[in-house]
C-alpha positions in Angstrom: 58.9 -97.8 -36.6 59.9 -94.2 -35.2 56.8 -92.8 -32.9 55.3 -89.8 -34.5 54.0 -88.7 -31.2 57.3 -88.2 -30.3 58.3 -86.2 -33.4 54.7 -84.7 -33.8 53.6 -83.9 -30.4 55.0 -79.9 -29.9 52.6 -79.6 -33.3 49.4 -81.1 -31.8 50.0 -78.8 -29.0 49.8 -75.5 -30.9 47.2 -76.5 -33.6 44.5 -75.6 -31.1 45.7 -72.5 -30.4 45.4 -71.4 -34.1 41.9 -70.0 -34.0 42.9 -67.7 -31.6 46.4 -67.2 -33.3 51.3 -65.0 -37.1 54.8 -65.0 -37.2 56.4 -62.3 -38.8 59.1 -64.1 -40.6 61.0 -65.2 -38.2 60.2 -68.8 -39.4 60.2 -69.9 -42.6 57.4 -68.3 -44.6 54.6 -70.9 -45.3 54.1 -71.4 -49.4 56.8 -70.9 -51.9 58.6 -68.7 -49.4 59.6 -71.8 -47.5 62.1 -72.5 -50.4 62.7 -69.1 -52.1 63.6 -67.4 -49.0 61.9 -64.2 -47.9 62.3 -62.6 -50.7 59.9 -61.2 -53.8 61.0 -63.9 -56.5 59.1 -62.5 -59.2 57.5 -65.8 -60.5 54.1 -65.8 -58.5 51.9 -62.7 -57.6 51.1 -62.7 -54.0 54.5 -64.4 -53.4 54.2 -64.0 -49.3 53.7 -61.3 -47.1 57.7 -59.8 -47.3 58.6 -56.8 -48.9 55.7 -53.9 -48.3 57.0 -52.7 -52.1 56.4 -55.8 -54.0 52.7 -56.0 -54.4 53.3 -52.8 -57.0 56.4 -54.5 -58.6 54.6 -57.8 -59.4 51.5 -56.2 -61.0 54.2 -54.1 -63.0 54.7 -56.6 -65.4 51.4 -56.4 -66.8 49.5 -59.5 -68.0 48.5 -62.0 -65.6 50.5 -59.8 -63.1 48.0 -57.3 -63.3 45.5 -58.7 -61.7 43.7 -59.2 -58.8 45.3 -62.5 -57.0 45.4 -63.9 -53.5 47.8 -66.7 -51.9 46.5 -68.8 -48.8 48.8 -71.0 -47.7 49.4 -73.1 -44.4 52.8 -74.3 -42.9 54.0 -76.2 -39.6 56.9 -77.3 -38.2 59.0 -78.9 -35.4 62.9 -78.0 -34.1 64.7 -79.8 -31.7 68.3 -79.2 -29.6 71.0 -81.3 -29.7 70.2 -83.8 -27.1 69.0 -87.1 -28.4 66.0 -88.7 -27.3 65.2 -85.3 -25.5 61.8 -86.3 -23.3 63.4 -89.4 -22.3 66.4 -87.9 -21.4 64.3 -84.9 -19.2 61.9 -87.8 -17.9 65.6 -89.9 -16.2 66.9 -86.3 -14.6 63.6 -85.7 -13.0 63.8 -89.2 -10.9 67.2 -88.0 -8.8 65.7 -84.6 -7.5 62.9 -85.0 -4.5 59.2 -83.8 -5.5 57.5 -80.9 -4.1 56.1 -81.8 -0.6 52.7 -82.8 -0.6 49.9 -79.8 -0.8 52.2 -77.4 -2.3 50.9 -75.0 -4.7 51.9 -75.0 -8.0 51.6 -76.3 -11.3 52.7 -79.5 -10.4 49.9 -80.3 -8.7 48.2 -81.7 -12.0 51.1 -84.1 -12.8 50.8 -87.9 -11.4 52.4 -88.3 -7.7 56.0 -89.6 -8.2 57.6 -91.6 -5.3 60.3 -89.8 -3.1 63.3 -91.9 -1.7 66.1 -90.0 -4.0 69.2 -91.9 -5.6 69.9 -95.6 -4.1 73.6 -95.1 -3.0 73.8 -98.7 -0.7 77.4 -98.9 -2.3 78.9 -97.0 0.0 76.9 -98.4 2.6 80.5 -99.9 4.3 82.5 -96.8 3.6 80.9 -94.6 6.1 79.6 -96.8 8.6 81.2 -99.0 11.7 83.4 -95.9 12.3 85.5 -96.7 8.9 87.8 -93.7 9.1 88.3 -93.4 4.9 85.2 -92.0 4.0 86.6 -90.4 0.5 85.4 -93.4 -1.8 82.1 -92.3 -0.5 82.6 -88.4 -0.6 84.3 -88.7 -4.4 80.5 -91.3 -5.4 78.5 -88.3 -3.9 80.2 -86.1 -5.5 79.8 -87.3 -8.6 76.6 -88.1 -8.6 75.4 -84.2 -8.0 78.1 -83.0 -10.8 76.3 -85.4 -13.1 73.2 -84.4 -12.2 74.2 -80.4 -12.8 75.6 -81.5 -15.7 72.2 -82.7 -16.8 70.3 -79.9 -15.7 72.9 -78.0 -17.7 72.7 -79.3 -21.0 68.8 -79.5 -20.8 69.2 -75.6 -19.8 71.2 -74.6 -22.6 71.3 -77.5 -25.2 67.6 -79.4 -25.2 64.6 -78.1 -26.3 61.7 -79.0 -28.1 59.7 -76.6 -30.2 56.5 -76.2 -33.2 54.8 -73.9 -34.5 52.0 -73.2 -37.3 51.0 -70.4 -39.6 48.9 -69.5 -42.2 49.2 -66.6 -44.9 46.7 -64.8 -46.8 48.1 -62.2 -48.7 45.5 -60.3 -51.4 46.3 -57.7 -54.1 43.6 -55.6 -55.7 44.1 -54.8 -59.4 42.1 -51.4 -58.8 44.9 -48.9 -59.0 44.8 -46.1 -55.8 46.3 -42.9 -56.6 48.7 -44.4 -58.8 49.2 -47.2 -56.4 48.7 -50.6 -55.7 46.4 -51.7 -53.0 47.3 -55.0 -50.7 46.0 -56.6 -47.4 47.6 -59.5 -45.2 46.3 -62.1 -42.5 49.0 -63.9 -41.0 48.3 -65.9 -37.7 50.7 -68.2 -35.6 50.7 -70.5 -32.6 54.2 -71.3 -31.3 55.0 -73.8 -28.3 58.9 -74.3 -26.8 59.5 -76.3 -23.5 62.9 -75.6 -22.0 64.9 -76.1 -19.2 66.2 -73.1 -16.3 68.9 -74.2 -13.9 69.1 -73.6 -10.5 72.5 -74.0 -10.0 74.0 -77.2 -7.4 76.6 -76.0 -5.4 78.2 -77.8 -2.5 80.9 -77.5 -0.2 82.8 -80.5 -0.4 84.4 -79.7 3.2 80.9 -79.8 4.9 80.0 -83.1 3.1 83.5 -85.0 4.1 82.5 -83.2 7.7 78.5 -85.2 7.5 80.0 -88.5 6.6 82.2 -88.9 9.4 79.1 -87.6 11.9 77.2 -90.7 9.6 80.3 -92.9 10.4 79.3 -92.5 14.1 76.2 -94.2 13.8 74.9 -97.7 15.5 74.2 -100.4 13.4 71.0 -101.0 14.7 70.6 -97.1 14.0 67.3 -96.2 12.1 66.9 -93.9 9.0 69.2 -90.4 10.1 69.2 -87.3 7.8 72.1 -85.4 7.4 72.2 -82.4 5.3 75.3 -81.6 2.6 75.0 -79.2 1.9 73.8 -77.8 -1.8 70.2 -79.2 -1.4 71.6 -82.4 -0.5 70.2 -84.6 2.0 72.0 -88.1 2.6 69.7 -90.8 4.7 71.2 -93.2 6.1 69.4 -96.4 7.9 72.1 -99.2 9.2 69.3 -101.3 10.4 68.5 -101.8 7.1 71.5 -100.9 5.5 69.8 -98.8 2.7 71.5 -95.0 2.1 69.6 -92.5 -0.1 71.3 -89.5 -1.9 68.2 -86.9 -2.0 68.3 -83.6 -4.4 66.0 -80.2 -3.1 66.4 -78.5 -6.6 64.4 -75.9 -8.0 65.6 -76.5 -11.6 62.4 -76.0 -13.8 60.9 -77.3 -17.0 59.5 -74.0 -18.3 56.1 -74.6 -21.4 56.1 -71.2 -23.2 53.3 -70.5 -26.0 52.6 -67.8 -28.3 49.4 -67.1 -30.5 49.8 -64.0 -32.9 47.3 -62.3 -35.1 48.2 -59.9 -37.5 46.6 -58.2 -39.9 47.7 -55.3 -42.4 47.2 -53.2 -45.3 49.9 -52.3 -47.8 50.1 -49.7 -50.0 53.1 -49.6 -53.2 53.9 -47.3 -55.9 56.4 -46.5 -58.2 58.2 -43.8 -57.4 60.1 -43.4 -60.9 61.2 -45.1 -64.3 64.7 -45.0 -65.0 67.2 -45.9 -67.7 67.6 -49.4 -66.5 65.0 -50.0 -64.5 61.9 -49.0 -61.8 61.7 -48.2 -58.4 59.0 -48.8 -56.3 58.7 -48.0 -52.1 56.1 -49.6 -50.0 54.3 -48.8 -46.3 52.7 -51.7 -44.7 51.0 -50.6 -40.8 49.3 -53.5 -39.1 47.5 -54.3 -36.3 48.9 -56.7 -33.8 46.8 -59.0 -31.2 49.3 -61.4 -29.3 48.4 -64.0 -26.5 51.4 -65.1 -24.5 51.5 -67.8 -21.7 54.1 -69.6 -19.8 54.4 -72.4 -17.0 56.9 -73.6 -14.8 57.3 -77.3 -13.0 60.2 -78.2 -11.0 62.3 -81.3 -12.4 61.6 -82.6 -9.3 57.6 -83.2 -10.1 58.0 -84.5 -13.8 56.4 -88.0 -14.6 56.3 -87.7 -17.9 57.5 -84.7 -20.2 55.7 -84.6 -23.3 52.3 -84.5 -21.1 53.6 -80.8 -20.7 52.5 -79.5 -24.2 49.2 -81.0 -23.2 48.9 -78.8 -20.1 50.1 -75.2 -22.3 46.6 -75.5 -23.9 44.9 -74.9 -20.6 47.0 -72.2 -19.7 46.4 -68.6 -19.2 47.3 -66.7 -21.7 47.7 -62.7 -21.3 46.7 -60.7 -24.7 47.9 -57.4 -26.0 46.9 -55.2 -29.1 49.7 -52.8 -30.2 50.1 -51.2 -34.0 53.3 -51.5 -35.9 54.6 -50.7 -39.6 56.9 -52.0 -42.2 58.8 -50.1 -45.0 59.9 -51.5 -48.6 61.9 -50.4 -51.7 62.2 -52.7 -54.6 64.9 -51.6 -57.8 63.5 -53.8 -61.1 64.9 -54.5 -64.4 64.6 -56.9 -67.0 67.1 -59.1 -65.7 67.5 -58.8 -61.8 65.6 -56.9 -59.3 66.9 -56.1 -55.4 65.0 -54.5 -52.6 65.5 -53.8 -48.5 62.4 -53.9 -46.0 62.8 -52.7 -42.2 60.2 -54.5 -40.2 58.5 -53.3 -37.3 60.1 -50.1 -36.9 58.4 -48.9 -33.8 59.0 -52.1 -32.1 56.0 -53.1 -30.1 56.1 -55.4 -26.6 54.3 -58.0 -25.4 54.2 -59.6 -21.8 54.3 -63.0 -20.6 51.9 -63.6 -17.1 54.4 -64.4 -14.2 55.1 -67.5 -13.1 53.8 -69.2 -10.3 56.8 -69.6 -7.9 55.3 -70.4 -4.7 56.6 -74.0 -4.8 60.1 -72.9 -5.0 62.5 -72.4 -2.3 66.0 -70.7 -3.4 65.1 -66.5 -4.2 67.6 -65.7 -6.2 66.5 -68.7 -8.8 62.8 -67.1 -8.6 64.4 -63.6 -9.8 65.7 -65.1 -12.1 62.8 -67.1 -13.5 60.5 -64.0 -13.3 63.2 -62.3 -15.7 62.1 -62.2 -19.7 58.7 -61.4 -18.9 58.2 -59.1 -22.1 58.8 -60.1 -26.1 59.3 -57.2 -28.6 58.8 -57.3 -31.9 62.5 -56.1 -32.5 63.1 -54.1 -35.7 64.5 -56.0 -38.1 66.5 -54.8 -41.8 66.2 -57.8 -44.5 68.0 -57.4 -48.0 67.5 -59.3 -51.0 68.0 -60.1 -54.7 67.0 -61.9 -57.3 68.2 -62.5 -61.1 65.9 -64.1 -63.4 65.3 -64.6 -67.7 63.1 -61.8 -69.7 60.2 -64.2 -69.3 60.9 -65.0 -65.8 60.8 -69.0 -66.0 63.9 -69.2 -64.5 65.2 -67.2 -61.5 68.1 -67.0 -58.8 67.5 -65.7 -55.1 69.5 -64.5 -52.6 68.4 -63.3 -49.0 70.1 -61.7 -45.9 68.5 -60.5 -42.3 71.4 -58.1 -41.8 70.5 -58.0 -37.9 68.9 -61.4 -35.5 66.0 -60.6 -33.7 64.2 -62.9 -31.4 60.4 -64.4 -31.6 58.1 -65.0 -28.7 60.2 -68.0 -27.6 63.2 -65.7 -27.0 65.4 -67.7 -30.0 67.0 -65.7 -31.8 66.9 -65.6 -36.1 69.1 -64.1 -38.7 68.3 -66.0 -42.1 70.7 -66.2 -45.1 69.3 -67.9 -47.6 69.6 -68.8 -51.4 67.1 -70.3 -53.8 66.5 -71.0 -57.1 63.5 -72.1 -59.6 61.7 -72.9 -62.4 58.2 -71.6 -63.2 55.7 -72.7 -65.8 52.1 -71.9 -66.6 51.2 -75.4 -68.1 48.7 -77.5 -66.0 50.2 -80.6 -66.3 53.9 -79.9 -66.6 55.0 -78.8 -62.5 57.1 -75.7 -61.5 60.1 -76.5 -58.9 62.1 -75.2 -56.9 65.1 -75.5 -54.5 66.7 -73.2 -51.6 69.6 -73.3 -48.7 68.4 -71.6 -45.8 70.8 -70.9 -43.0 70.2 -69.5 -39.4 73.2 -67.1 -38.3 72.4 -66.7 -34.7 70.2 -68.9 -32.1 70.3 -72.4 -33.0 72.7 -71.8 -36.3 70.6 -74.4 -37.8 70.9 -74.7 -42.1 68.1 -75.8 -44.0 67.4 -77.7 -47.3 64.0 -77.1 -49.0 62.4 -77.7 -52.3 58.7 -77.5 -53.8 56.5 -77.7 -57.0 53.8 -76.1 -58.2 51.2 -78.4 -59.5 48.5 -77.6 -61.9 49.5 -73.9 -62.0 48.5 -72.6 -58.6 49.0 -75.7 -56.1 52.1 -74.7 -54.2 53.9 -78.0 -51.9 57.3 -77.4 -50.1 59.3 -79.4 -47.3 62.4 -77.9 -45.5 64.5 -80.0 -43.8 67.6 -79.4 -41.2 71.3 -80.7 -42.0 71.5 -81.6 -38.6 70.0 -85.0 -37.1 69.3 -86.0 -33.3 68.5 -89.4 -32.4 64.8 -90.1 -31.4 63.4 -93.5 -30.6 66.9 -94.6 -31.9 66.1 -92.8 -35.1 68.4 -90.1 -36.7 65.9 -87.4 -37.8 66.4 -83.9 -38.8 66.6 -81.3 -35.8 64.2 -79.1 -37.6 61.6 -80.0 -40.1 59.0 -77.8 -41.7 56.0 -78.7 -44.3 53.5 -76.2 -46.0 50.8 -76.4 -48.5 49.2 -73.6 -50.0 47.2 -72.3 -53.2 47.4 -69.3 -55.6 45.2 -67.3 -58.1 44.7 -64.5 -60.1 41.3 -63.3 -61.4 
């Protein structure tokens, strides 16, 4: 059976943030949203917290659409890279590079000790003792054994992650009409967690190590343990007395926790702003306040016992908190058979700072620039298009949706979503509404999703999104990205 604490864990790490947590959609919406796309399908009042016109669109339709109604819905999820068993794969990296030295500051300093001795190498043991002049066997094993281990710290850099988040949605619109205009309000709140890798680079001079092997190849054999340095963070031991040699790695490479908790709550105001021969237009303003907590940690490669205990250490974290405004514009075109409409989110892009890490355990400088570097996330403006075509009665309905420009969230991934979608709506209690999308990411992690959900009992709203992709955990082929919400919807 495939361990869920494996699949699960970056989830149990951010659910206790959540009190204190919103996503603008970067993710996938939690409710119907999570199939249709972001876009206003025309199906559903309160059909997520999108387009800042669509509140006076939906209730434009009269009936049931009239009315006051209210969506709350709940969603989480879980993304991996493309490295299988990923924490397994970190955990066997971290055993060839040297821990910190004992009493060193740092966040480290709450992981388990892990024994220091470095990479056995008593192969070449014979090759660079007794004054054996060809020492290359040795040099090319050496070799190889720090280009794997850059390779490693490479892929987990650039290729491995793990990553969750959760949200919740609570988007309300008041029948009372204001000036013409339709009222709405929005809580959205988020927790998001992402560990990652950062690489300082292994670089070695291969003349300087050939040049430390033949000073090795001088030694006694009733020599004890000798040092000699290679160069590159490298430090070669070897003992002829006990004929043991031990390949050591100084690296700074970190494993680096990031977490985000969002708040955000806003007030929307629509109205149309004319009725034409074939069709309606209506434009939307949606300001809203904005109350982020951001934290990151940092432990070298070099001090990890176990991985996964990482997301376990984000929740104790400091996080730093920031309150900054920001507004969203909509338009919405509506007719009987189609409707299409643009938003433009966060036009005055507000920032947000991370704290800085603690470096004092780490050695190399330039590394430590470059891990204090990314400090701040904005909210980048983003322009998102979309359309939908549906029947008079709107049972049936076709969605397209396109995020013309990728922004980045808190985790600095980026998103660009293209998505298409497709349903079926019904107001019988016992006969289910459904649905079906294709979500694709353009940018970041280029990821494409398959979702679906039904509606059950009118306003009970259930949808799963899967990734295309697989990676191998516990032996298991599971989807790189998975994503679940539940929510429920009402009019009154």
């Amino acid at each position: 059976m495939i361990n869920k604490h494996h699949l699960f864990v970056v989830v149990a790490a951010c659910l206790p943030l959540l009190p204190s947590a919103h996503a603008v959609p970067l993710y996938q919406s939690p409710g119907p949203n999570l199939t249709y796309g972001n876009v206003s399908h025309s199906q559903r009042i309160a059909s997520g917290s999108g387009n800042p016109a669509s509140p006076a669109a939906d209730q434009s339709r009269g009936g049931d659409f009239a009315k006051t109604s209210g969506m709350l819905a709940a969603g989480a999820g879980v993304e991996y890279g493309v490295v299988n068993n990923f924490f397994d794969f970190i955990n066997k990296t971290s055993k060839s590079i040297e821990p910190s030295p004992p009493g060193a500051d740092g966040p480290e300093d709450d992981q388990p000790d892990k024994p220091s001795g470095g990479v056995n190498m008593d192969e070449i043991l014979d090759e660079i003792i007794g004054n054996n002049p060809d020492i290359e066997d040795a040099l090319n094993k050496i070799t190889n054994k720090a280009i794997t281990l850059g390779s490693a710290l490479a892929l987990i850099a650039t290729e491995a992650y793990g990553k969750a988040f959760v949200t919740a949605d609570a988007p309300l619109t008041l029948k009372t009409k204001v000036y013409g205009g339709t009222l709405s309000f929005d809580v959205n709140v988020s927790a998001t967690s992402k560990i990652s890798g950062l690489t300082d680079t292994l670089d070695f001079d291969k003349d300087h190590l050939r040049s430390q092997l033949q000073s090795a190849a001088q030694l006694a054999d009733d020599a004890g343990a000798t040092d000699f340095e290679l160069g590159g963070d490298m430090t070669l031991t070897v003992d002829p007395s006990e004929k043991k040699v031990r390949l050591k790695f100084q690296n700074d490479s970190l494993l680096i926790t990031k977490a985000a908790t969002i708040q955000e709550y806003a007030i929307g105001y629509s109205h149309p702003v004319g009725e034409f021969e074939n069709g309606k237009l209506f434009l939307g303003v949606k300001p809203k306040y904005i109350r982020a907590g951001l934290t990151r940690v940092g432990i070298r490669f070099g001090d990890i016992t176990d991985s996964e205990e990482l997301f376990d250490d984000i929740k104790n974290a400091e996080f730093i908190y920031d309150d900054e405004l920001s507004i969203d514009l909509g338009a919405i075109w509506v007719s009987d058979y189609y409707q299409v409409g643009g938003s433009l989110t966060n036009i005055n892009e507000p920032s947000f700072g991370f704290p800085i890490l603690d470096t004092s355990h780490l050695k190399n400088q330039a590394f430590i620039d470059r891990a204090n570097k990314g400090r701040t996330y904005e909210m980048e403006r983003q322009l998102k298009l979309e359309a939908g075509f549906h029947t008079v009665d709107r049972k049936w309905t076709i969605n397209t949706a396109l995020d013309v420009d990728a922004v980045a969230d808190p985790m600095g991934d980026d998103y660009q979503w293209a998505s298409v979608s497709g349903g079926y709506a019904t107001k019988s209690w016992w006969v289910p509404g459904a649905r079906v999308g294709l979500h694709s990411n353009l940018a970041g992690s280029e990821l494409t999703y398959l979702s679906a959900g039904v509606t059950l009992f009118k306003y009970v709203d259930i949808d799963i999104s899967s990734a295309l992709d697989t990676v191998e955990i516990e032996g298991k082929n599971l989807p790189r990205g998975l994503n679940f919400s539940i929510g429920v919807a009402a009019s009154f």
